[in-house]
C-alpha positions in Angstrom: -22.8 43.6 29.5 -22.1 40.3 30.6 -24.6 37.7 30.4 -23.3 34.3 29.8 -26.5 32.8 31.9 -29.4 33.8 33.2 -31.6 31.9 35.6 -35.0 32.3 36.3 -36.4 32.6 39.7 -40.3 32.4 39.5 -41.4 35.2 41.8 -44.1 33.5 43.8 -40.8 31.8 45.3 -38.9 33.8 47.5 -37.4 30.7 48.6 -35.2 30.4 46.0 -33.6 34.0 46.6 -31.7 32.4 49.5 -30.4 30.0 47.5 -29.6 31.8 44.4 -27.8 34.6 46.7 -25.2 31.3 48.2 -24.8 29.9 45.1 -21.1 28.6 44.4 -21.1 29.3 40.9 -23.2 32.6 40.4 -25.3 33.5 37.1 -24.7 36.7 35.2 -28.1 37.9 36.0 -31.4 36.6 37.4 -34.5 36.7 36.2 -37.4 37.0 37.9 -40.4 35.0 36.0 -44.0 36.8 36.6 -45.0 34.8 33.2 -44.9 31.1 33.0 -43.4 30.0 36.2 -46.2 31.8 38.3 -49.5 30.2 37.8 -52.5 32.6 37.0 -53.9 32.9 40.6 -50.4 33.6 42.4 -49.3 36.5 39.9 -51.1 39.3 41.2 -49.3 38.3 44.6 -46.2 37.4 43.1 -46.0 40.8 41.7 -46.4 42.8 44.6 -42.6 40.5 46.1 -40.9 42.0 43.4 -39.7 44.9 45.2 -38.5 43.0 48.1 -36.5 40.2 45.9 -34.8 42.9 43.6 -33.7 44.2 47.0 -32.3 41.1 48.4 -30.5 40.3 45.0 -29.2 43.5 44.1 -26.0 43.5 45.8 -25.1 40.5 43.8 -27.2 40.2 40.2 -28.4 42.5 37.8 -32.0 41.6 38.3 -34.0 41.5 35.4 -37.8 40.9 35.3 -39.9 38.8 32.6 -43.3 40.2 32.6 -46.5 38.7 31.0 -46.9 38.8 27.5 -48.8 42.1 25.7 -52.1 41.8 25.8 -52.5 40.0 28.5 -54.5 41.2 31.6 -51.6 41.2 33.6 -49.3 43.6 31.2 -49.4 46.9 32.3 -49.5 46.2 36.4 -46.5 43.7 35.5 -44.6 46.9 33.9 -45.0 49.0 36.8 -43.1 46.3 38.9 -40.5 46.6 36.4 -38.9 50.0 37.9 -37.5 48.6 40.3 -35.5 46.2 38.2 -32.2 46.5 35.9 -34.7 45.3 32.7 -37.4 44.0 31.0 -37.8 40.4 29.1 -41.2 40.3 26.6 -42.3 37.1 25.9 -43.8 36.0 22.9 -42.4 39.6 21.4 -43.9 41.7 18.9 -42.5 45.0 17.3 -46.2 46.5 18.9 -45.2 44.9 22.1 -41.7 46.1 22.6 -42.6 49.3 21.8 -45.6 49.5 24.1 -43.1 48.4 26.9 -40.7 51.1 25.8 -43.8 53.7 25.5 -44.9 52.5 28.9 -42.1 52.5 31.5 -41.5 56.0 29.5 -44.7 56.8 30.9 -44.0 55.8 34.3 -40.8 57.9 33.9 -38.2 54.9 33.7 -36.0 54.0 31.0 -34.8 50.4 30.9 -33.1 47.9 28.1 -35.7 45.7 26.6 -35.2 41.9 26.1 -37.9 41.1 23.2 -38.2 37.1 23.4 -38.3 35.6 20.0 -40.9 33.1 20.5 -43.2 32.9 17.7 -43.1 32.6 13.9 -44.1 36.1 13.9 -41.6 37.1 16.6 -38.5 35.3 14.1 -40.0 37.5 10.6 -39.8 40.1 13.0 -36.3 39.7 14.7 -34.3 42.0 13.1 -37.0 45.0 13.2 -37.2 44.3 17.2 -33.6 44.4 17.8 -33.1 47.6 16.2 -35.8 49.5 18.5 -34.4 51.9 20.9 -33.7 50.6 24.2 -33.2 47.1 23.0 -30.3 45.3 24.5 -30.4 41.6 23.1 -33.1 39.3 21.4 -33.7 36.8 23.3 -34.9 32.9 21.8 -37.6 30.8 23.4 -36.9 27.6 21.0 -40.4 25.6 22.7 -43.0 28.4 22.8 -41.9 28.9 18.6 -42.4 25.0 18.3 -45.7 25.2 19.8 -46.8 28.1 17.3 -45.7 26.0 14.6 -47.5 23.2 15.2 -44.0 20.9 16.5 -42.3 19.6 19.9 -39.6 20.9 21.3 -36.0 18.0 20.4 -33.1 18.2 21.7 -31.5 18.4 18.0 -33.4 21.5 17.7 -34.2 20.6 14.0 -37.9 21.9 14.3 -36.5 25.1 14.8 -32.9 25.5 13.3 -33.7 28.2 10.8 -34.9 30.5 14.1 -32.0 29.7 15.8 -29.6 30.4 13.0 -31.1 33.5 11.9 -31.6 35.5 15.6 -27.7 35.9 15.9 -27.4 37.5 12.7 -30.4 40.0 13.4 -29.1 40.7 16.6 -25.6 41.7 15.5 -27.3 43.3 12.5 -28.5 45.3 14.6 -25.7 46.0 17.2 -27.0 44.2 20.0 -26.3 40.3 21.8 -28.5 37.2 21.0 -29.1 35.2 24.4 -30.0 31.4 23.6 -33.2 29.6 25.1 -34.2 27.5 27.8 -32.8 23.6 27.2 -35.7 21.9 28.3 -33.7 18.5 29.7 -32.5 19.6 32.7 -31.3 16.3 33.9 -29.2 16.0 30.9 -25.9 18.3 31.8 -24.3 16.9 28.9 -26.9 17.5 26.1 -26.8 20.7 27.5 -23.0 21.6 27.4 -23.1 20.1 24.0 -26.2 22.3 22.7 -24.6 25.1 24.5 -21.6 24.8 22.4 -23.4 24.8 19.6 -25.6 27.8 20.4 -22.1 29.5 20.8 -20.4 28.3 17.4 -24.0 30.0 16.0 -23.3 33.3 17.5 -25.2 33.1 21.0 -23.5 35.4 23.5 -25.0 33.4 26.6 -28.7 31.7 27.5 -31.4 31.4 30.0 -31.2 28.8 32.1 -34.0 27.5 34.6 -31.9 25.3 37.2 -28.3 26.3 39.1 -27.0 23.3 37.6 -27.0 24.8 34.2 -25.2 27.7 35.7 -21.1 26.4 35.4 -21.9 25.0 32.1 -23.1 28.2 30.5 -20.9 30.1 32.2 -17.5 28.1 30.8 -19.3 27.6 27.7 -19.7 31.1 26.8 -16.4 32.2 28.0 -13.2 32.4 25.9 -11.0 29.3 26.5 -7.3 29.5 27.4 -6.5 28.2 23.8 -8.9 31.5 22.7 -7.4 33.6 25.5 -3.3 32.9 24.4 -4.1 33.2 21.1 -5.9 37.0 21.4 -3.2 38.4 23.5 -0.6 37.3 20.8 -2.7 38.5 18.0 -3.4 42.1 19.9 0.9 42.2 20.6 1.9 41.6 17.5 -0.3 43.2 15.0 -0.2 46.3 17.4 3.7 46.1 17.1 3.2 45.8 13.2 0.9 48.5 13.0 2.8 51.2 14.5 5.3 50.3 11.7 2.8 50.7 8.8 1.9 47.3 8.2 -1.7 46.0 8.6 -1.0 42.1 7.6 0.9 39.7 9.7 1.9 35.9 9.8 0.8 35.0 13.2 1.8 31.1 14.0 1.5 30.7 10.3 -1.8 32.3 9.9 -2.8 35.3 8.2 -3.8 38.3 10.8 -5.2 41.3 9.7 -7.5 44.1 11.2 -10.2 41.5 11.5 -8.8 39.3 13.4 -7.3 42.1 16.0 -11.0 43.0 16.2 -11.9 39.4 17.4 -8.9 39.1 19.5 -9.8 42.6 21.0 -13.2 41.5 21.5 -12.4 38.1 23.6 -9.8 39.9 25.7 -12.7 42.5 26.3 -14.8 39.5 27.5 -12.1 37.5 29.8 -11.3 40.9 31.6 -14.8 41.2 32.4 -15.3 38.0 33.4 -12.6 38.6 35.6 -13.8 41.8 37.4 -17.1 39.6 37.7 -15.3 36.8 40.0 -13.8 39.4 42.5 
């Protein structure tokens, strides 16, 4: 699945539906936020306008929904909004969390992928165990909730938190499934975030949540092959295809060694611009 950005739409704003349904440059999915962007009075009403938004966005989004963390008193009701929606982000995850969201919408007779949100120094020891849960789709990384729990501000060098941020990628694929990269909390700062962005790639981030349409083109080039990526894949994938079929599995490929690996990779990004492609018509 696709998912290069995703922006958060607090749902006590149906306001911003409109907007995000004539945006210029769309997201891969949105998200609708029932956790921190709702303040504590508005989410009980906020909850009952899920329905209605996933309606109005479905024709253009996967809709996903980010429900209040587990515990909270706002947990289960949060869950049964969920049905209606194409998934489920947990904030501040925990293995006991994911799995009573999985145990829960099972109840309610709805199986969905789960986004656990890595947000705490218990959620990062715990990374790898989340991602391998059934149902699981991607970890997800919330960069200043994991600051806060360890007693540190959010920077934009991201030093405070760099061992997280390295590791999450590498659980994730451990496991078979996507990392999507946190919220950059600048949002006047397009350049800080391109650049963070392409750093988040380079550490294995398939995409990030993003919290104004801004961010949206950025992430979305960012975490797209470049030509330079694209040219070189679809040389890679004709000739070592051309080799195999002769019996040999190692090239010379613009004087570079190419090998089953790198077909993989080049397979891989040309699996990613054709769906990117499909995703503009």
């Amino acid at each position: 699945m696709l998912l290069r950005s995703l922006l958060y739409i607090p749902a006590n704003k149906p306001r911003y539906i409109q907007s995000a349904l004539s945006m210029t440059e769309k997201p891969d999915a949105i998200i609708l936020d029932l956790e921190d962007g709702v303040p504590n009075d508005q989410k009980d009403a906020a909850r009952q306008s899920i329905p209605e938004e996933v309606a109005a966005l479905r024709s253009s989004y996967r809709v996903f929904i980010r429900v209040n963390s587990y515990g909270s008193p706002w947990f289960e009701d949060d869950l049964k909004a969920a049905v209606n929606c194409d998934g489920v982000l947990l904030p501040k995850a925990t293995p006991e969390g994911v799995a009573a969201v999985i145990g829960r919408l099972a109840s309610l007779g709805v199986v969905l992928p789960v986004i656990p949100l890595v947000e705490s120094a218990a959620g990062v020891v715990n990374a790898h165990y989340m991602a391998s849960m059934k149902q699981v789709m991607a970890l997800g990384f919330g960069a200043g909730d994991l600051a806060v729990d360890l007693g540190l501000t959010w920077s934009k060098d991201g030093l405070e938190y760099g061992y997280a941020r390295m590791k999450i990628p590498v659980d994730a694929a451990a496991a078979g499934v996507i990392a999507l990269d946190g919220v950059y909390m600048d949002l006047d700062d397009l350049e800080g975030f391109e650049r963070d962005s392409s750093i988040s790639r380079r550490l294995g981030f398939k995409g990030r949540q993003v919290v104004h349409p801004n961010q949206v083109p950025i992430a979305n080039r960012v975490y797209a092959p470049t030509e330079s990526e694209i040219d070189w894949a679809k040389k890679v994938v004709q000739e070592y295809e051309k080799a195999a079929s002769t019996g040999i599995g190692a090239i010379r490929v613009d004087n570079e060694l190419v090998d089953y690996m790198h077909y993989k990779m080049a397979r891989r990004i040309l699996d990613t611009y054709e769906e990117i492609k499909k995703r503009k018509q």
